[in-house]
Wavefront OBJ file of the C-alpha trace (Angstrom):
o trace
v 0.000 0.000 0.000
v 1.131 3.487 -0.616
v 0.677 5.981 1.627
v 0.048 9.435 0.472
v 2.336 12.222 1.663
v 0.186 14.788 2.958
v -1.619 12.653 4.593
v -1.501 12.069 8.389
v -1.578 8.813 10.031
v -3.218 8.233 13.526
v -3.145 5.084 15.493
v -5.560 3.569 17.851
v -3.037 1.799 20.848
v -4.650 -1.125 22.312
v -6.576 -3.670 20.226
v -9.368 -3.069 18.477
v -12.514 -6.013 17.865
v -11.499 -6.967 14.195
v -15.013 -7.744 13.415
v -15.784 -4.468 12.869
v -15.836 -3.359 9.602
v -15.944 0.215 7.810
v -18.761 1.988 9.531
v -17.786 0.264 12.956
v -14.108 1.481 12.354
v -15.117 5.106 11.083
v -17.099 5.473 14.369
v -13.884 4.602 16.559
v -11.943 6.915 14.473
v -14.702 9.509 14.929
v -14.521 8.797 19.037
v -11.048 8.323 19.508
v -8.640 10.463 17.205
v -8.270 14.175 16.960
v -9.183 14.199 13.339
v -12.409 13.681 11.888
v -12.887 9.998 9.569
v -14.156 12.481 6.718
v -10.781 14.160 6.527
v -8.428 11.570 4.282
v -6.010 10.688 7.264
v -5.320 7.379 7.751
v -6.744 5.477 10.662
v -4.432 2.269 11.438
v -6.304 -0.613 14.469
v -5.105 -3.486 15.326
v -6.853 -6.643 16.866
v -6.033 -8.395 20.001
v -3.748 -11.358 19.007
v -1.810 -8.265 16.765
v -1.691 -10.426 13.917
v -4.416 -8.433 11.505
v -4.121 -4.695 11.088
v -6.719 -2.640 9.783
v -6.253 0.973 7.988
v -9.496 3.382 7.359
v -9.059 6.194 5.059
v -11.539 8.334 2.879
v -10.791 8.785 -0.562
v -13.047 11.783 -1.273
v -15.785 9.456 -3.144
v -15.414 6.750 -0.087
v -14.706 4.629 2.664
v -11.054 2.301 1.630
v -10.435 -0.423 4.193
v -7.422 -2.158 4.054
v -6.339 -5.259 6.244
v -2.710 -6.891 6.250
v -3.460 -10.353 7.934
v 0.247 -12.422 9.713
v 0.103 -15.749 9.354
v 3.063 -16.637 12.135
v 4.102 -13.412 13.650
v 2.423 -10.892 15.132
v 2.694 -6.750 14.717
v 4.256 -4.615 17.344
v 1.619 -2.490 18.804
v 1.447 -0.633 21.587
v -0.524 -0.962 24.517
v -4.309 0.712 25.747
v -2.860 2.835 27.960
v 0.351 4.312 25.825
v -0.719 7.909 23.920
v 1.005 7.282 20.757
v -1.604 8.803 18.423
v 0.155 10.239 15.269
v 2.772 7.941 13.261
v 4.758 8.638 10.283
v 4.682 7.142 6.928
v 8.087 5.665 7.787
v 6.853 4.216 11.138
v 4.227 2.637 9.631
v 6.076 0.823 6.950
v 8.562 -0.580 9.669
v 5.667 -1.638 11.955
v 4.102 -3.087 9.063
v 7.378 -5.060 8.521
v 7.440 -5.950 12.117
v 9.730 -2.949 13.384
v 8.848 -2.446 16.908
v 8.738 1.826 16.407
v 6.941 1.841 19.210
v 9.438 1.076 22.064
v 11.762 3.616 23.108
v 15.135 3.011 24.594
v 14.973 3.454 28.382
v 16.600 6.678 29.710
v 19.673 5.777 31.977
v 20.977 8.197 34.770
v 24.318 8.518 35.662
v 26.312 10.843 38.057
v 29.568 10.488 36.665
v 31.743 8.063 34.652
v 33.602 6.215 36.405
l 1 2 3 4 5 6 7 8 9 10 11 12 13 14 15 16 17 18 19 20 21 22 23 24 25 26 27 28 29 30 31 32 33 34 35 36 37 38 39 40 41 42 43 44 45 46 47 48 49 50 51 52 53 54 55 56 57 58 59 60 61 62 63 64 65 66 67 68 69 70 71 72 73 74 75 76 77 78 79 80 81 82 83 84 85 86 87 88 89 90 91 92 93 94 95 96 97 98 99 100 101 102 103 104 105 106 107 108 109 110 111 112 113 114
């Protein structure tokens, strides 16, 4: 899939019930992310074993669903309670490879160096 460039891409953390289809996802997008479903950004769920993702976007005529199912891994994803909303097109193609952009590297605090 090709993402467009001037298009932002939001993320609801946490799984999301795979069952639900476009109008079920366009409501969650409508509840949960700071841009409306109606405005072309991408809206990127993923279901509770994180081996299906699901990306929402409106393509000024309509609704475009598009689902990327693993067969033997699953997607890093981060968790209900994290507040990553907004991604990059970049951090979506390396989750989408199985990149785990969504752990940061621990801070470490030291009072000197030796």
């Amino acid at each position: 899939m090709v993402f467009a460039k001037d298009k932002r891409i939001f993320i609801k953390t946490g799984s999301t019930d795979m069952r639900k289809q476009i109008n079920g996802l366009a409501l969650l997008a409508q509840e949960a992310m700071p841009e409306p479903p109606l405005s072309g950004a991408y809206f990127v769920f993923c279901g509770k074993t994180h081996r299906i993702i699901k990306v929402l976007y409106w393509d000024s005529t309509g609704f475009c669903l598009w689902i990327k199912r693993l067969e033997k891994e699953s997607f890093p994803w981060p968790g209900p309670n994290e507040d990553i909303c907004e991604i990059t097109r970049q951090q979506l193609r390396l989750a989408l490879r199985g990149i785990d952009v969504f752990a940061e590297h621990r801070r470490l605090e030291y009072s000197s160096v030796a």
